[in-house]
C-alpha positions, 0 to 999 in steps of 0.5 A, a space after each residue: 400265717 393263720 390268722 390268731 383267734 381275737 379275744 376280749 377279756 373283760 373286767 367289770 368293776 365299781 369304785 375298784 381304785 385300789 386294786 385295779 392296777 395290781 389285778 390287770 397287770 395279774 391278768 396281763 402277766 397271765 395271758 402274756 405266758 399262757 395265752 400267746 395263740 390268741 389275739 387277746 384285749 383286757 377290756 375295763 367296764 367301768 360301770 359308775 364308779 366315784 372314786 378315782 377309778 375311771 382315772 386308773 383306767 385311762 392310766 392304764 390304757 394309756 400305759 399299754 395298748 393291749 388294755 382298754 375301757 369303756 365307761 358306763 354312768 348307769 351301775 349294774 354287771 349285767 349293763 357293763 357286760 352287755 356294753 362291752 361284749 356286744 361293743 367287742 369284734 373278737 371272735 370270743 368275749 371272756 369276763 372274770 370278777 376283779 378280786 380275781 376269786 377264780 385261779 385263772 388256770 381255767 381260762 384256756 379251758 374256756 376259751 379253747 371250747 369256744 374257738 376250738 370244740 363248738 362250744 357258744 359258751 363256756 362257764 367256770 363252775 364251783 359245784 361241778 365235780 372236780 372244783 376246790 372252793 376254799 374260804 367259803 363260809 357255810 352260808 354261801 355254800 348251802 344259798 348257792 347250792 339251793 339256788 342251783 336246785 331251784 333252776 335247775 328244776 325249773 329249766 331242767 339245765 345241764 349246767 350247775 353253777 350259773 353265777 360264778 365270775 368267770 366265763 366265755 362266749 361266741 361272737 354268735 351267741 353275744 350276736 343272738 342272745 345277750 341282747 335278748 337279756 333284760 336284767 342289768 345285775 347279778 342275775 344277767 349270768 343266770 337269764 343268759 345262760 338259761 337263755 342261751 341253753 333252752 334255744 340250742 345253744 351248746 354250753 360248757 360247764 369247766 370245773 375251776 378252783 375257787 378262793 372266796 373273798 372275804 370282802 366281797 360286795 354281793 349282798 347275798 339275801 337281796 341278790 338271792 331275791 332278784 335271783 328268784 324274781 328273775 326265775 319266774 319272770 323267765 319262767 313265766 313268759 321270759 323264755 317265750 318271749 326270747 324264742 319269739 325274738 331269736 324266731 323272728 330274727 332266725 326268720 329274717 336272715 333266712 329272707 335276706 
């Protein structure tokens, strides 16, 4: 019998009490139906929750083995996602935002790029022709759109939509580039990718439908100005900086 590709889904969350429970059991129910050829995990990154979240999460994990978590005292995304996926052994890591804003029908796409077509990631995207944005206030759509014009003119990228919730990645890549990723926040999706693409790493852009959520927590204009800031400081010297260290360790294999 082959040995099933593993998979760690990831769900980052802070003070998520309430919905916690209803979105894994969506999950759980999802990939229980659609994703039975690989070895899958949730994996719950809480990441300085105060409310009873880190108790859901023990219940949770408790209840089935096939979920887990790990808990952070610091807040920031980028800092739980980093902490999971390079704490992970499978074969390839997902992670999705707990509001569940993208219809997970896109999730086998992601992953079969992965373990299937060479991919070292894969990124559900909102601008891509193709993706169905529903909800979205004009707002949003014009700063996201501005927001992809601005790194893409910078990096000249070949994907469009850095920040959406829901994407995967390699054992590789996780291996190689995310430790290289400064930012512990929003714009950890950004620097990853830019990252990640600029030093030969192939990246998949899935076109996903996408239901915004009125309740959302991102702060747009203060997200939007770290966004920038991390921009330049990739921009100037960040990317350098990450080539020198993939160099150096490329360099080092090579040797041993």
């Amino acid at each position: 019998m082959a040995v099933k590709v593993s998979l760690d889904v990831v769900l980052p969350v802070l003070n998520e009490e309430r919905g916690l429970a209803d979105s894994v059991g969506t999950l759980e129910a999802f990939l229980s139906r659609n994703m039975e050829a690989y070895a899958w995990r949730i994996v719950i990154a809480d990441n300085g929750s105060t409310d009873a979240t880190p108790d859901v999460c023990r219940d949770l994990s408790a209840e089935n083995d096939r979920v887990d978590f790990v808990r952070l005292e610091q807040r920031g995304r980028g800092r739980a996602l980093q902490l999971a996926w390079t704490q992970s052994q499978a074969d390839v890591v997902a992670y999705m935002d707990l509001d569940l804003s993208t219809d997970l029908v896109a999730l086998p796409l992601l992953v079969d790029a992965i373990a299937s077509e060479g991919y070292e990631i894969a990124i559900g995207s909102r601008l891509k022709r193709g993706a169905q944005v529903i909800g979205r206030s004009p707002k949003r759509e014009v700063i996201s759109r501005c927001y992809s014009l601005i790194f893409r003119t910078m990096f000249l990228t070949g994907f469009q939509d850095a920040q959406c919730g829901f994407k995967a990645v390699s054992r590789r890549a996780v291996a190689d580039v995310v430790p290289l990723v400064e930012d512990t926040g929003w714009f950890f999706d950004t620097e990853l990718l830019v990252l990640a693409e600029k030093n030969g790493y192939r990246v998949k852009e899935v076109p996903v439908k996408w239901n915004d959520d009125p309740d959302s927590r991102v702060k747009i204009v203060s997200t939007a100005v770290e966004d920038l800031k991390g921009l330049f400081r990739l921009r100037f010297g960040g990317l350098r900086k990450a080539r020198r260290a993939l160099a150096a360790r490329n360099s080092s294999r090579s040797a041993d």
